[in-house]
N, C-alpha and C positions, 0 to 999 in steps of 0.2 A: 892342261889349260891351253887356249888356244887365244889369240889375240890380233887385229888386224882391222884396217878401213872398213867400214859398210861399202857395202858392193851391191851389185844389181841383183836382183833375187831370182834368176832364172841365166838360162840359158840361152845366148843368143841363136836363134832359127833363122831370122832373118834380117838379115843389116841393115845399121839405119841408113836408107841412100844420104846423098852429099844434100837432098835440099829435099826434106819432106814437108807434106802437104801441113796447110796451116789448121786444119780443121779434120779433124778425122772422125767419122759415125760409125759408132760400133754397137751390132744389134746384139741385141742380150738374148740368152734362148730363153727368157722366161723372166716374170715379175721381180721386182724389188720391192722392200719394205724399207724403208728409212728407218725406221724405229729400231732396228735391230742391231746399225750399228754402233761400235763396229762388229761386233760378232757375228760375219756371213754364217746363213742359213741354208742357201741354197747356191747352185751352180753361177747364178746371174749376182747374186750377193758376193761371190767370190769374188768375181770377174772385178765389180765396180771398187768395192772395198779393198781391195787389194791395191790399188791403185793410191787410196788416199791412206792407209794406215800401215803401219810396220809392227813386226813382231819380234821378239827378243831375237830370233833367230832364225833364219832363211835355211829351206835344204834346195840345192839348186838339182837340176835336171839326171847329175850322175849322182846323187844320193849324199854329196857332200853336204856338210854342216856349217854354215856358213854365218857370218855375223849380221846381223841385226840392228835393231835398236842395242843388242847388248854386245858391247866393244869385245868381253869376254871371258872366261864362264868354266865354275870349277866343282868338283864333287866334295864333298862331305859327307858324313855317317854313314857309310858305305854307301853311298848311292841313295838313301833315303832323301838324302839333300842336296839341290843344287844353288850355286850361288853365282848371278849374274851380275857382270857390272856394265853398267850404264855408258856408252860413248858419251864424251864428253861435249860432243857440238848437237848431240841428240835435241832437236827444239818443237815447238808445235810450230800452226801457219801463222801463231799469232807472234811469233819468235820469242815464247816464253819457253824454258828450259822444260825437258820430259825428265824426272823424277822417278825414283823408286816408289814414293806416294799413290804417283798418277798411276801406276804398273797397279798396284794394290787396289786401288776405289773401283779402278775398270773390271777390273775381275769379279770383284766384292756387289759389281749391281745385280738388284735381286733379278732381272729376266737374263743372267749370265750365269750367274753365282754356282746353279746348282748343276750348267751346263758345264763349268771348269771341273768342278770335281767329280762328275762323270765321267771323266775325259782322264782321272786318274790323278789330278794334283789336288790335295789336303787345303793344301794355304801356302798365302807367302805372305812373308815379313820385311818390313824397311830393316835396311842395313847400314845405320852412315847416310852416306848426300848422294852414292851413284848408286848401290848394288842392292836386289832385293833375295830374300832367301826365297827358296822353291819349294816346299817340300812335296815329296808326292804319297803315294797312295803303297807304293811297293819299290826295291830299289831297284834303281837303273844303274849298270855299268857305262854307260856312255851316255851322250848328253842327251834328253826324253825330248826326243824330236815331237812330239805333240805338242810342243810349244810353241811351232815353227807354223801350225795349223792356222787358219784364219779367223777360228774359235779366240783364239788367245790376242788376237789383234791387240793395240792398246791406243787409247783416245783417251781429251780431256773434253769432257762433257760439258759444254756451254749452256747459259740458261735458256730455261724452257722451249721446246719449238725451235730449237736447230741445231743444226747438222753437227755432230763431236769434233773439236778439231784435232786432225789427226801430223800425221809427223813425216807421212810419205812422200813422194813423187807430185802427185796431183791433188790439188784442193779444190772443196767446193766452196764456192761463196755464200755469203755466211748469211742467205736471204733464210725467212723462216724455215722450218724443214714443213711446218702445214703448208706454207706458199707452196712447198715442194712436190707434194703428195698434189695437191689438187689441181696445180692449174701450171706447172713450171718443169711440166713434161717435155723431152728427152732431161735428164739429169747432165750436167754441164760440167766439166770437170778442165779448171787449168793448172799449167805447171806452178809448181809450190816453189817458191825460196827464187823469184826469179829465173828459175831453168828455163834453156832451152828446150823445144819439144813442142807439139801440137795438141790444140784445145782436143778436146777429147768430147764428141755426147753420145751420151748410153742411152738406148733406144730402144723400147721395150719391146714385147711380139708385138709385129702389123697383122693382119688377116689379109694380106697379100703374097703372090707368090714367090716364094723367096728368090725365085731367078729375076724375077723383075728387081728387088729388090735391089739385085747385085748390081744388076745394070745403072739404078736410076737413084738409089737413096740412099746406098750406106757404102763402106770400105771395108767393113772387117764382118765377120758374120761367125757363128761358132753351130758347126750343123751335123747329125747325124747319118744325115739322107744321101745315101747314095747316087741318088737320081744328081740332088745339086752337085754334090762333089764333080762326078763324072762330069753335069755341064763345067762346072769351075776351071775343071782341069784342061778345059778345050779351049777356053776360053783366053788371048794370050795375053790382057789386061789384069788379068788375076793369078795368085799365086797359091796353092796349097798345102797346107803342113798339117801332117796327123799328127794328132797328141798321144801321149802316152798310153796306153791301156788302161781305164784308171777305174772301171768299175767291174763286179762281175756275179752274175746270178745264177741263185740257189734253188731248190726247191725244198722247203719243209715241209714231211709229212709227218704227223701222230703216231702213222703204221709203223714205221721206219723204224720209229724212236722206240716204241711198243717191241719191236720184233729185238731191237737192239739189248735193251733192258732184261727182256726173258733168256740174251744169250747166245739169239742166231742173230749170223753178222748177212745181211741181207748184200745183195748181187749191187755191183754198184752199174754205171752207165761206163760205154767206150769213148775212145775221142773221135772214133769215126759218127756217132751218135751224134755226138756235140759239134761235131764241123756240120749234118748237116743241117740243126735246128739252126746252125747259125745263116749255112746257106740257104736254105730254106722256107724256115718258119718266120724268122726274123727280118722285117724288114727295114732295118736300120745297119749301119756297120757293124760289123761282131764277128769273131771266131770262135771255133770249138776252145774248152777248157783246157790249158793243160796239167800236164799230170798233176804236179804238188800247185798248193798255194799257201799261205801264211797260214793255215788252221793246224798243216799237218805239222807235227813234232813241236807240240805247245807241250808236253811233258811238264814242262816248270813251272807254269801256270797253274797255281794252287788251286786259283777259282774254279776249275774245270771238273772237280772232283768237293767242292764245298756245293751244302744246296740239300735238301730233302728228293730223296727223289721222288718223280711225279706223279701225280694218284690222277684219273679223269674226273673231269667234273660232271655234273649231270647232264651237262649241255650235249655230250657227247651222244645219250639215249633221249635227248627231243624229240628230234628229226622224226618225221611218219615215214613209214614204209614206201609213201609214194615222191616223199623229197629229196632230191638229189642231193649228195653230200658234194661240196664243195672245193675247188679251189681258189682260194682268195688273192685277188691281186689289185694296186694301186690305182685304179681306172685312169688315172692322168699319165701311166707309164705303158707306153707302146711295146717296147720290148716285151715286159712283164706280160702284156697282152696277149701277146704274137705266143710266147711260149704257155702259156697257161692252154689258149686254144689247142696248140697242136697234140699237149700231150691230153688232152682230154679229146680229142680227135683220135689217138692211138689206143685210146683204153677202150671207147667206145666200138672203134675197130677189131679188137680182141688179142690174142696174146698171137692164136692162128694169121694172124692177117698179113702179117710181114716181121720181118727180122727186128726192125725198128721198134716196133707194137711189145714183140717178145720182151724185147729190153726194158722196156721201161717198167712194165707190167710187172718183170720181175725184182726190179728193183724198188716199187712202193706197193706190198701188200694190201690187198683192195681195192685197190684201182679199178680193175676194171668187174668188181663186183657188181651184182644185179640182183634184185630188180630195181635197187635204188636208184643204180647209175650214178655220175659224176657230170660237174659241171664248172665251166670256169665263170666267174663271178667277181666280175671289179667293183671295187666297192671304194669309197673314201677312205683315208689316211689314219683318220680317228677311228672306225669300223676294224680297219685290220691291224691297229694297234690294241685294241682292246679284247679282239679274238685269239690275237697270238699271245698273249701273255698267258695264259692258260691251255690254248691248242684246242679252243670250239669248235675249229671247221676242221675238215680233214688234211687239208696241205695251203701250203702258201709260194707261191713266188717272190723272192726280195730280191734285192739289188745289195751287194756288200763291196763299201772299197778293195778293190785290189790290193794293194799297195797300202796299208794302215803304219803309221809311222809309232805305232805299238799293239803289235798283235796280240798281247794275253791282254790286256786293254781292250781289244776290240771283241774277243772274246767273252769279257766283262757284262760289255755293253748288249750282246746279243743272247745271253742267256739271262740278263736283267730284263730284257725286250718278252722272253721264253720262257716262262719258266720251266716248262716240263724239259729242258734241252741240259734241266743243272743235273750234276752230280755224277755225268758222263764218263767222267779222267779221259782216258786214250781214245773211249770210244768218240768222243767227240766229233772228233775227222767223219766219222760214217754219220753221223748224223746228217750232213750237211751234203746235197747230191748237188754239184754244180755242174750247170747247161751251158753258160756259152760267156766269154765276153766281150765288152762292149767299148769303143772309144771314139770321139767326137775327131772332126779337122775342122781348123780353121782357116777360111777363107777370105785373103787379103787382096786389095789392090796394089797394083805393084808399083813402088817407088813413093808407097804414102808413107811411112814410117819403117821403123824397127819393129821385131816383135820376138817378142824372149817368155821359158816358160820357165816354171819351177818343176819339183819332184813329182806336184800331186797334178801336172800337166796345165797350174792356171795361165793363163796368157798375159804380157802384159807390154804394152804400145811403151816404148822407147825413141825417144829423141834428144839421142847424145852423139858424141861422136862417134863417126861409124864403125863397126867392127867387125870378125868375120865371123859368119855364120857358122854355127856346128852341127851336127844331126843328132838331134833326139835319142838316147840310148832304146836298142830295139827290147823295150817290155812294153 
């Protein structure tokens, strides 16, 4: 059991100067939904919710476990059960008391519900006036840091049309949340409980160039582009900090998995390969893969060897002799882009063409078969979630967290995405050929605030007293 103060949920990066700015613009790399929380959905829903809500439990930047909305927190039936107790000055912005209750109903709402226990917890239960039970899905020896995820955030949900009030740092005022959605753009966030600290507004993408941008409209920006970085870093009004490594992409093919299944273990890819799709093909920040990642040595993960294994569906002999089979990837993901082109670039080059060509070629059988040929094909979110679930096209590009704060969980979740990927056990690892990965820097003005991050690299604008900077653990 562990027990102690709520603390700041991240790691300090950058000190709050002695007098920061009263207002600070931070551009979000991408859309919000209000409706969603608290449970962020996406990278720009992290960024903003994280701000106004808390979750039982924080993992800060070196992978500590840290307290939360929950003071502190014990195991039961072997790990089947954990039980969290409540700090006691825990309050919303309405300064009404946060409850074991409220932990319960937030989880319990149905566009949540079925994402909690995907995520690996069963249910929890009121315990008493502070502590809720956890149960999960499988046991955990140590505290099931998925809890700490933004998935699990906890709010009390106000009536109809607005905003949940949450228990964090920063709130929003409590104008409609439709006012919000339609017409009360950037989203406007101030310190909660009286603190110290500057207003905060989330600024969605402009169709401008983001160096202007630096210059003229915002303080804080979250960017992948090396082109801005490089200006950033020249620049002596702004400051740079890369975030963690936090994402990293795969390539799924059918052959792979086909050739796995019969037996032969198929050529994997080098990491000189991978340094240079990253230098390369990619044009965002990224490096080649290294050796291990969380997939390898899931041994104890039952699910890895549970599952029918997978038969083709008809989809497979469609295709006409004159249609290219496919790689499918996210059209809205650049990366996913960059890499789908290049190695459909090498297959079409032939295995003869260069050492590069060789590799790949030999690592996803049929690749560079003819007269069909291959193609990369970005398609929508729902498209390549409904082809991958059975393996219709020949390969896919995905984006997988690095850093999963439960890897046979995360596991779970990608061969409930796959089916043909179940029934694996060890082979699993070789299923999965990973290219390159990828991680964002954020770009601040200097002497505007604090800025601190967590495990999974989210950022978050401080204005407390000031403190010393650390560096980011190098993954």
């Amino acid at each position: 059991m562990e027990t102690g103060p709520a603390i700041s949920p991240g790691c300090c990066v950058i000190p709050v100067p002695a007098e920061w700015a009263d207002t600070i613009r931070f551009a979000l790399p991408g859309k919000v939904d209000p409706f969603h929380a608290p449970a962020a959905r996406s990278e720009s829903e992290r960024i903003l919710f994280g701000h106004l809500y808390e979750t039982l439990v924080t993992i800060d930047c070196r992978g500590k476990v840290r307290p939360g909305l929950a003071a502190s927190w014990r195991s039961g039936k072997g790990g089947w059960r954990w039980t969290f107790d409540l700090r006691p000055d825990a309050r919303f912005w309405d300064k009404s008391p946060v409850t074991p209750r409220d932990v319960v109903l937030c989880w319990q709402r149905p566009n949540t519900e079925a994402l909690i226990w995907a995520a690996g917890v069963d249910s929890a239960v009121v315990v008493g006036e502070r502590s809720v039970h956890v149960y999960l899905s499988r046991p955990h020896k140590d505290v099931p840091g998925v809890v700490s995820t933004r998935l699990f955030a906890v709010a009390k949900h106000a009536p109809p049309h607005h905003w949940p009030l949450g228990s964090g740092p920063y709130r929003i005022e409590m104008e409609p949340m439709l006012s919000s959605l339609m017409f009360r753009r950037p989203f406007t966030a101030s310190p909660a409980f009286n603190a110290d600290g500057p207003v905060i507004l989330f600024i969605e993408p402009e169709a401008r160039d983001a160096r202007d941008l630096l210059e003229e409209t915002v303080d804080v920006m979250i960017t992948a582009d090396p082109d801005v970085i490089e200006y950033a870093a020249a620049r002596p009004h702004l400051e740079t900090v890369p975030l963690p490594w936090n994402m990293t992409y795969v390539l799924l093919s059918t052959t792979r998995v086909r050739d796995i299944r019969s037996g032969r273990i198929p050529a994997g890819i080098s990491r000189e390969f991978s340094d240079g799709l990253a230098q390369d093909a990619v044009r965002s920040v990224a490096r080649g893969h290294p050796a291990s990642c969380w997939w390898d040595g899931l041994d104890r993960c039952a699910v890895l060897s549970e599952g029918k294994e997978w038969r083709p569906s008809l989809s497979h002999s469609a295709y006409s002799p004159s249609t290219p089979r496919r790689i499918l990837y996210d059209s809205s993901d650049s990366v996913a882009r960059d890499l789908a082109e290049r190695i459909v670039a090498l297959a079409v080059a032939g295995p003869g063409a260069s050492p590069e060509a060789a590799q790949i070629v030999s690592a996803v059988t049929g690749l560079a078969e003819q007269p069909r040929g291959i193609a990369a094909a970005g398609t929508t979110e729902a498209e390549i979630r409904e082809s991958l679930l059975e393996g219709n096209d020949f390969a896919y590009i995905i984006a997988l967290p690095l850093n999963p704060p439960d890897p046979c969980n995360e596991a779970k979740l990608l061969i409930e995405s796959a089916r043909w990927l179940s029934g694996l056990g060890r082979d699993f690892a070789r299923a999965l050929l990973p290219l390159v990965d990828t991680r964002r820097h954020v770009i601040m003005r200097r002497e505007a605030a604090g800025l601190s991050i967590d495990w999974y690299g989210n950022p978050f604008i401080t204005g407390a007293l000031p403190q010393a900077a650390e560096a980011p653990p190098g993954r």
